[in-house]
N, C-alpha and C positions, 0 to 999 in steps of 0.2 A: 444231674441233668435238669430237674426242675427249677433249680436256682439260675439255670443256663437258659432255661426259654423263660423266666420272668425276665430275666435284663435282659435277651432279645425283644421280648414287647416290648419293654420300659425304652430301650432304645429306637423300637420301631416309630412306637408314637413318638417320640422327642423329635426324630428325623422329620416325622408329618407335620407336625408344629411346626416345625419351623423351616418348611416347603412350605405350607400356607403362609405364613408369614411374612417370606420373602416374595412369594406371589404377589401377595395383595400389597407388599409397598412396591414390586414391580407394578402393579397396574396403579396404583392413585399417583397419576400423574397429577403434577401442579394445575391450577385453574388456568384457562388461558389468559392472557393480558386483556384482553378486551373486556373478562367480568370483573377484574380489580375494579376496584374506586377509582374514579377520573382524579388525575393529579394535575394541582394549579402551582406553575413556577414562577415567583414573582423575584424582580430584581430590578435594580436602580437603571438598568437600560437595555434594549434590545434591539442588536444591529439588524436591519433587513438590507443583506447582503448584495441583492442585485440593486438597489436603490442608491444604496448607501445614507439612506434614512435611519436616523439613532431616534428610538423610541423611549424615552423618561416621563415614568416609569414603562416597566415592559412585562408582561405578563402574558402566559401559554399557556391553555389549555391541553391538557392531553390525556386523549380517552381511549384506552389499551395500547395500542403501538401506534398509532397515531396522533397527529397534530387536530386536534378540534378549530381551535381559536387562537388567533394573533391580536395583541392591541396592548395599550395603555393601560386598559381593564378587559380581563374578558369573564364571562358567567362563571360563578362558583358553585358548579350544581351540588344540592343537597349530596352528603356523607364525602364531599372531593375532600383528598388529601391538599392541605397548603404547604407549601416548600417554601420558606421568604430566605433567599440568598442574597440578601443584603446589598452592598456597596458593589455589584458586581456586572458586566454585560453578559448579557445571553447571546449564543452564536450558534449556527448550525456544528453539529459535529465535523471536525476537521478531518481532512481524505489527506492520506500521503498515496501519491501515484507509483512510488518506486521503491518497494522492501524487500528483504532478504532475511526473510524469517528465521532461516535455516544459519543464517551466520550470527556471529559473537565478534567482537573483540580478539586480536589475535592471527597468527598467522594462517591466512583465508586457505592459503595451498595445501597447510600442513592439517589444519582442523576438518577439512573433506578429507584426508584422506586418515588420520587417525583416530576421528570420531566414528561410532557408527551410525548407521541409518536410523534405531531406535533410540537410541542418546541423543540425537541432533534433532528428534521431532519431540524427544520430552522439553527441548532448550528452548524449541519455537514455540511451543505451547506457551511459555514463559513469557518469550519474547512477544508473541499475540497482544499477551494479559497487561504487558508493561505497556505497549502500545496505545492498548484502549483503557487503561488507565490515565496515561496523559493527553485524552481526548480526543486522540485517531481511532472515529467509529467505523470508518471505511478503509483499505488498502487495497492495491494491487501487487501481489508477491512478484517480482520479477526473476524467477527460477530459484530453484532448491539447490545450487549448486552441488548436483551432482547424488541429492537425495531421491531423484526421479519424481515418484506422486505424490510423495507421503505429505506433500502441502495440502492434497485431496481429504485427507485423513483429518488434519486440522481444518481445515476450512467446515467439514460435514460435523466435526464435533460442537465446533463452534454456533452451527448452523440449530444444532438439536440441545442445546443452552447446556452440557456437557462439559463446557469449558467457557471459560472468557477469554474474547478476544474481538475485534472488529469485524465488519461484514467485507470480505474477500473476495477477490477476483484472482484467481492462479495458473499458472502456466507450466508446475512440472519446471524439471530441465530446461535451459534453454536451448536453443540448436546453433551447432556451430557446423566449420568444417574442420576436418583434419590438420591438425596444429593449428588451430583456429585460435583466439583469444581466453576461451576458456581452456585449451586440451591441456595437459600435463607436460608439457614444453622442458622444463627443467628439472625431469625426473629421469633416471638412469631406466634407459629401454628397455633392459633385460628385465627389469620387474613391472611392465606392463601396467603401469600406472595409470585408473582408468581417466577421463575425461570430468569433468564438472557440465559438462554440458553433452545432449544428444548428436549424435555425428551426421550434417548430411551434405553431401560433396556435388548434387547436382538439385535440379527444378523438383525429378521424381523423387528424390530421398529425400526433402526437404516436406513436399506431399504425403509420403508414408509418414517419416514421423508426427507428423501434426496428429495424422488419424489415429496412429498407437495412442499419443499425448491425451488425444480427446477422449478415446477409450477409458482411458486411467481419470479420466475425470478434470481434465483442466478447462480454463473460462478461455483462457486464448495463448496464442504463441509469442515467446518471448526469441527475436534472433538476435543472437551477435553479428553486426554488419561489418564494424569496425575493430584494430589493433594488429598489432600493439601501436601504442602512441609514442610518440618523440617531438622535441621540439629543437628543429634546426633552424639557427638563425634567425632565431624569435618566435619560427613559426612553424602550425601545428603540421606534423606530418603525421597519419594515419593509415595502414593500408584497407581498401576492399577488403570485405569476404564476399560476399554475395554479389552476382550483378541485379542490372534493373529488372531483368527477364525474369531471374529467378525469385524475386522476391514477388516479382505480380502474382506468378504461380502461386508464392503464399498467402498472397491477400485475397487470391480468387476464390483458394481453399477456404481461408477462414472464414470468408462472406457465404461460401457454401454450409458451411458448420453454423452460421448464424452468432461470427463471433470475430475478433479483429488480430491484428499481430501489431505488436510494436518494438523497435530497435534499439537495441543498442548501439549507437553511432555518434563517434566525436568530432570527426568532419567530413571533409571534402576527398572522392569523391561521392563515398559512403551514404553521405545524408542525401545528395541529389538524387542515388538509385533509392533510397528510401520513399525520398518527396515522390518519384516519378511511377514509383509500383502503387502511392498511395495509403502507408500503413498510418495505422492510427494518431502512433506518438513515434519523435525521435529522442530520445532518450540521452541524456547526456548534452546535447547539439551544442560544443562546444564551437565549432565551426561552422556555418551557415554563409551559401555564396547569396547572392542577390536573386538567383536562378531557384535557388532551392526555397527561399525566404517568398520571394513568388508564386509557386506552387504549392506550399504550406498556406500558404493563406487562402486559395484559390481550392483547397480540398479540406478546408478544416483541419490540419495536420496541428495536435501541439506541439510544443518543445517542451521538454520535463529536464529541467536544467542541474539539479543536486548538485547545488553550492557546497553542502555541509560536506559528504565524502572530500570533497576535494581539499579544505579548511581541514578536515581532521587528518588527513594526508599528509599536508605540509607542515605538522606539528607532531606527528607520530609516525615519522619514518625510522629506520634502525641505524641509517649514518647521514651525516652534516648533506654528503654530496645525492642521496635517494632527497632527503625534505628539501634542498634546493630546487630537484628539479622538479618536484610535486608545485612550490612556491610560484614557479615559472608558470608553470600551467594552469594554475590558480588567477596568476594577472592577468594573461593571455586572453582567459574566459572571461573575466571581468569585462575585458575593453570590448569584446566579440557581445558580450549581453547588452552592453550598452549600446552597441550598434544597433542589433535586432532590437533591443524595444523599439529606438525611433522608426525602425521601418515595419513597425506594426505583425511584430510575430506574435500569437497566443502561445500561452501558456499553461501548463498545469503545475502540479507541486510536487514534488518526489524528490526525499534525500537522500537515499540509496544506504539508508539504516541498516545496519548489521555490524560491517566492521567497527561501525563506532557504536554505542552504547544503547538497544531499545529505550524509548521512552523519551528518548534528549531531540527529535527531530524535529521538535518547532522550532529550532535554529534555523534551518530553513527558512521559513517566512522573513524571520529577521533579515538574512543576508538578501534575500530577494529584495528588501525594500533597502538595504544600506550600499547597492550594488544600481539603483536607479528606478525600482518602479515603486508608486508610493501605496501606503498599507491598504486602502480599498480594492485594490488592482490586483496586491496577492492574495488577500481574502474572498474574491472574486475567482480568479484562476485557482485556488487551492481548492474550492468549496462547489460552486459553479459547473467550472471547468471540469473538475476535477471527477465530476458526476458525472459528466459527458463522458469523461474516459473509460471512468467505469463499466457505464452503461445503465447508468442508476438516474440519470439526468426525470425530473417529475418525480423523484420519491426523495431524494436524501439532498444535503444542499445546499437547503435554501430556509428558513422557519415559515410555513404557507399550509394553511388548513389542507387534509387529506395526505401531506409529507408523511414519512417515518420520523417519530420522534428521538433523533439523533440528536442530540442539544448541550451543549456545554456551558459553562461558565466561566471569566478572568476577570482579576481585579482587575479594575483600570477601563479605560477607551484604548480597546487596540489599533482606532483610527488615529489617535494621539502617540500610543507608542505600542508600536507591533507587538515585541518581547512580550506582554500579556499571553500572549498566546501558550508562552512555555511555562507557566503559571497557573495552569487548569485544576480547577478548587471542586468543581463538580460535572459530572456526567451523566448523560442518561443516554442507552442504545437502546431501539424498538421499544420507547416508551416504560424501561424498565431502570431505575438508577443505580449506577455499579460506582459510582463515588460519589460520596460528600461528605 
């Protein structure tokens, strides 16, 4: 018995060592960013984005998670860290408007419904990291297909420096109707296969879910307006979900929450009840009449166009006659963007990343400038724009003293040749560097 209460002490105090232990590296938390060393990033040129003014040389100051100073030269105050990234342009960090965290590569129907919930948020976590790796410091998730909040979960990891990944806007679920675009349409009934998306069939179901959504922690509401798609006789056919009525009801909701909604919609007459209730972004807007191109302008409404899903589509379908008809819809969109540029539609950037590979979506940009608008103009709508959408417009953006120091680098003038973009050698999110 005395040899038995010595190794109960012996064990007792080993336990309390090391509860204090773990205590006290739970409480020494890291210094915040603002008492680090001010960090000076010097490089052969620095684009200022809303000008379109290329600074050589171009040099940033930044003093904790902020932008101090822009210029040619700016102050090296005594003990700053110097960064000289060489032959390369400094850019605000790049915003994709349209992700999918929650998706992978692969069959999108089969992978909701035989991954689970916590497998498919270990994947996004992933997917986050690969993101803000190739220099998207911002996103907007546009639904977890069918993971519900658990984007909420990533997003607040990401938020408490837990994880890597960009700064988020999320929306949960999307909301659809019953046999809607996202439901389980070609799954055998009897096994109740649920939805990828929240179910709401009228103005008030539409209003309940947003407030469950918002509960659970989302930034704003993602609806499915439009599908499925088809193309007859060269042209886009797409049915309704939602009418004008009931989407106002969502925008009035979200404006009541202090937050917006945006659509999923590939045409006509989808995107007109869109323009007409007002929501943020049309999403897709592969169809756009003159009426709706109108009133998008006349409300600030983007177009979030995601070239790249569509491209990856037509090269990764499972038979000759599926990538034909992705091909078809791919040119269709084409001749439809080149129309809306001339009649002066805005834009933001979103490539609808997931099915294709985290990390590859500056293709995007590329095709937006090889498709008719030139590389200032999507650097602009990517960056800009892009901040408006978020709701981040005066902090991320733009490179402008008081900004968040979001900031990347590419070889090259991506004024000269966009593809720099997908080429990202260094990053810094809130002032803090996660590659170089």
């Amino acid at each position: 018995m005395p040899k038995a209460r010595e190794f109960f002490r012996f064990f007792l105090c080993v336990s309390l060592i090391g509860t204090w232990l773990c205590l006290g590296a739970a409480n020494a938390q890291p210094a915040p960013a603002s008492q680090a060393a001010p960090i000076v990033l010097h490089a052969a040129r620095l684009l200022q984005v809303d000008t379109g003014n290329m600074l050589a040389p171009g040099e940033i100051l930044v003093d904790g998670e902020r932008i101090r100073a822009v210029g040619t030269s700016v102050d090296h105050p005594q003990g700053a860290k110097i960064i000289d990234l060489g032959d390369t342009t400094l850019l605000p960090g790049l915003i994709d408007a349209h992700v999918h965290l929650f998706l992978h590569p692969g069959a999108e129907d089969l992978q909701t419904v035989e991954e689970s919930v916590p497998w498919r948020t270990i994947l996004a976590e992933q997917a986050a990291k690969a993101d803000l790796m190739a220099g998207f410091t911002a996103e907007r998730d546009m639904g977890t297909e069918g993971a519900g909040s658990a984007d909420t979960a990533v997003r607040n990891a990401i938020n408490q420096g837990i994880i890597p990944g960009p700064r988020l806007r999320i929306s949960g679920n999307a909301i659809d109707i019953l046999g809607g675009h996202e439901d389980a349409n070609h799954f055998n009934p009897a096994q109740h296969v649920l939805s990828n998306a929240d179910y709401a069939n009228s103005a008030e179901q539409i209003v309940e879910v947003m407030r469950e959504q918002h509960k659970e922690g989302s930034d704003f509401a993602k609806i499915y307006e439009t599908g499925p798609d088809r193309m007859i006789d060269g042209v886009l056919r797409t049915p309704y979900q939602f009418t004008a009525a009931q989407l106002t009801a969502a925008v009035e909701e979200a404006h009541r929450l202090g937050t917006f909604v945006g659509v999923h919609a590939m045409g006509e007459p989808g995107t007109l009840y869109a323009a007409e209730a007002g929501v943020a972004s049309i999403d897709h807007a592969t169809q756009l009449s003159d009426e709706t191109i109108r009133l998008m302008k006349e409300k600030g409404i983007f177009a979030v166009p995601t070239f790249t899903i569509f491209e990856y589509f037509a090269n990764h379908r499972e038979s000759q006659d599926q990538a034909a008809g992705e091909a078809a819809m791919l040119e269709y969109k084409i001749k439809e963007f080149k129309k809306q540029i001339a009649a002066g539609v805005q834009y933001a950037v979103g490539s609808d990343v997931g099915p294709f590979p985290h990390g590859t979506q500056g293709r995007e940009l590329e095709l937006m400038v090889k498709y008719g608008m030139n590389p200032l103009a999507v650097l602009q709508a990517d960056m800009i724009n892009g901040a408006k959408l978020l709701g981040w417009q005066g902090q991320i953006g733009e490179l402008k003293p008081g900004f968040y120091a979001d900031i990347v680098a590419v070889p090259g003038n991506p004024l000269d040749d966009i593809s720099d973009v997908e080429h990202v050698s260094f990053v810094m999110k809130n002032g803090e560097v996660v590659r170089k």
